[in-house]
N, C-alpha and C positions, 0 to 999 in steps of 0.2 A: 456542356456548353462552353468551359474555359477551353476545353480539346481544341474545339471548331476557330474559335479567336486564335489560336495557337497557330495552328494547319495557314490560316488565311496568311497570318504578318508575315513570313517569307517570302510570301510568291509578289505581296504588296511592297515588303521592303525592294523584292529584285525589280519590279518597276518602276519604282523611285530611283533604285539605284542605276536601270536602265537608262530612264530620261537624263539622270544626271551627266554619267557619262556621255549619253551622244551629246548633250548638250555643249560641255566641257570638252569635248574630241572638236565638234564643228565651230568653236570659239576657237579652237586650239592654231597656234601658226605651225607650219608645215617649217616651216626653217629652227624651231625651238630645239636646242643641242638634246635635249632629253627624251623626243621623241622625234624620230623620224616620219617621215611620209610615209614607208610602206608600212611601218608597224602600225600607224594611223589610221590606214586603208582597210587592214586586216580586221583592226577592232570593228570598223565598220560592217565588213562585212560580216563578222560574226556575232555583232547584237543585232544587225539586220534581221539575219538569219535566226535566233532566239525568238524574238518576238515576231515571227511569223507561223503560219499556222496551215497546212495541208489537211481539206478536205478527206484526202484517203492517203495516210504516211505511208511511205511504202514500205520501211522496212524496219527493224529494230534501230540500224545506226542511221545517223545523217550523213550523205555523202556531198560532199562541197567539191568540185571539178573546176580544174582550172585550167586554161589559156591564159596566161599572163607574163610577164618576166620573172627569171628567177625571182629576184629579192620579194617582190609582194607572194613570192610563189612560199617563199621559207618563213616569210613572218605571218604569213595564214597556218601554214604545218603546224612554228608553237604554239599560235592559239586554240589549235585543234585538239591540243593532249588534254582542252576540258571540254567535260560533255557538254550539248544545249540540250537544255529542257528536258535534262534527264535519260538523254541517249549518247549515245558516243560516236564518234564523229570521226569520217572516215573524210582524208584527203589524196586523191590522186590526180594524174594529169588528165584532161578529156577527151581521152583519144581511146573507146568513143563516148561518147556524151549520154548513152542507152546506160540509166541506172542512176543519172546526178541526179541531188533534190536540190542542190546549189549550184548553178555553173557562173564562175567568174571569166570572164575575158577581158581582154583592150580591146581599144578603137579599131585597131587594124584589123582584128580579128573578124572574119565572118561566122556568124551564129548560126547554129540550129539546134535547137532547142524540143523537148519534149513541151507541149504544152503547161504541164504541172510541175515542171521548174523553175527555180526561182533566177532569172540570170539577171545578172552585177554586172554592169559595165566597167572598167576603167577608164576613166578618160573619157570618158563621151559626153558631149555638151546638151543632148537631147536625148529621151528614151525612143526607142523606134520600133514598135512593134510588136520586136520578140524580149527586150529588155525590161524589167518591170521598177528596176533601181539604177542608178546612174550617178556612178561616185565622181562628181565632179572638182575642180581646181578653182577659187574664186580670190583671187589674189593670193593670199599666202595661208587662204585657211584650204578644205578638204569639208565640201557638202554634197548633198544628193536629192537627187531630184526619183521621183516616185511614177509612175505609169500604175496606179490603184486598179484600172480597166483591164490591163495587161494581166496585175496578178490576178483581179477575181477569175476573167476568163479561162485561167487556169487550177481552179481552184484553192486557191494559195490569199488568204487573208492577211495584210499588213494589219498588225498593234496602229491601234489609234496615235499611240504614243512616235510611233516613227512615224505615220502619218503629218503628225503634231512638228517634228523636228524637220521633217523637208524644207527644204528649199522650196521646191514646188511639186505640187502635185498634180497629178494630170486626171 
């Protein structure tokens, strides 16, 4: 019986620890000497990415694809040398996009997406369709807004928890 209490407090501490940081990231100003914008963005996307959940994983690793600028391109790479959720985590560029279980893009970028991907906007002021998270810019902090409809239809369940921390949810 202590096993079981045992097994449970990690996975509970990394939810608490979760909420706390996005909490702390989406409080956070984007101009603070200690933490940059894209290394802000990254984190984002990769406790996004943690507390989400596929229907049917596809594979051993997580593949996270990106369209982006360099720099959000490098401070996603370090955050990649740790696994989510127990898998290891593969980053490359999306070109093509057959294979991501994560695609990040910008604004400028035109998407296309696999249904059962999870795609991150940067920069986009609204979700649209094929976007299910949307890392937006709100004066000098970095929040995101949610499209819940986008991911169910993909089979892709957001944590109540980033549910809870959007900005908004659609």
């Amino acid at each position: 019986m202590a096993l079981l209490g045992r097994q449970r407090r990690p996975r509970h501490r990394a939810r608490i620890g979760f909420a706390g940081l996005l909490l702390a990231l989406s409080a956070a100003s984007v101009c603070h000497a200690q933490v940059d914008e894209h290394t802000l963005k990254a984190a984002f996307v990769y406790n996004i990415a943690a507390f989400a959940q596929w229907d049917e994983p596809a594979a051993d690793a997580l593949t996270i694809c990106l369209q982006v600028d360099a720099r959000l391109e490098a401070a996603i790479a370090a955050l990649a040398r740790r696994p989510l959720a127990g898998r290891p985590v593969k980053v490359r560029w999306a070109n093509p996009v057959a294979g991501c279980d994560v695609l990040v893009h910008d604004a400028s970028t035109p998407v296309a997406a696999a249904p059962d991907t999870l795609v991150i906007c940067d920069a986009c002021q609204v979700p649209d369709g094929v976007t299910a998270v949307a890392l937006v810019r709100e004066g000098n902090r970095i929040r995101f807004d949610v499209d819940a409809a986008r991911a169910r239809a993909g089979g892709i369940t957001l944590s109540s928890q980033v549910l809870r921390l959007a900005r908004r949810v659609l």
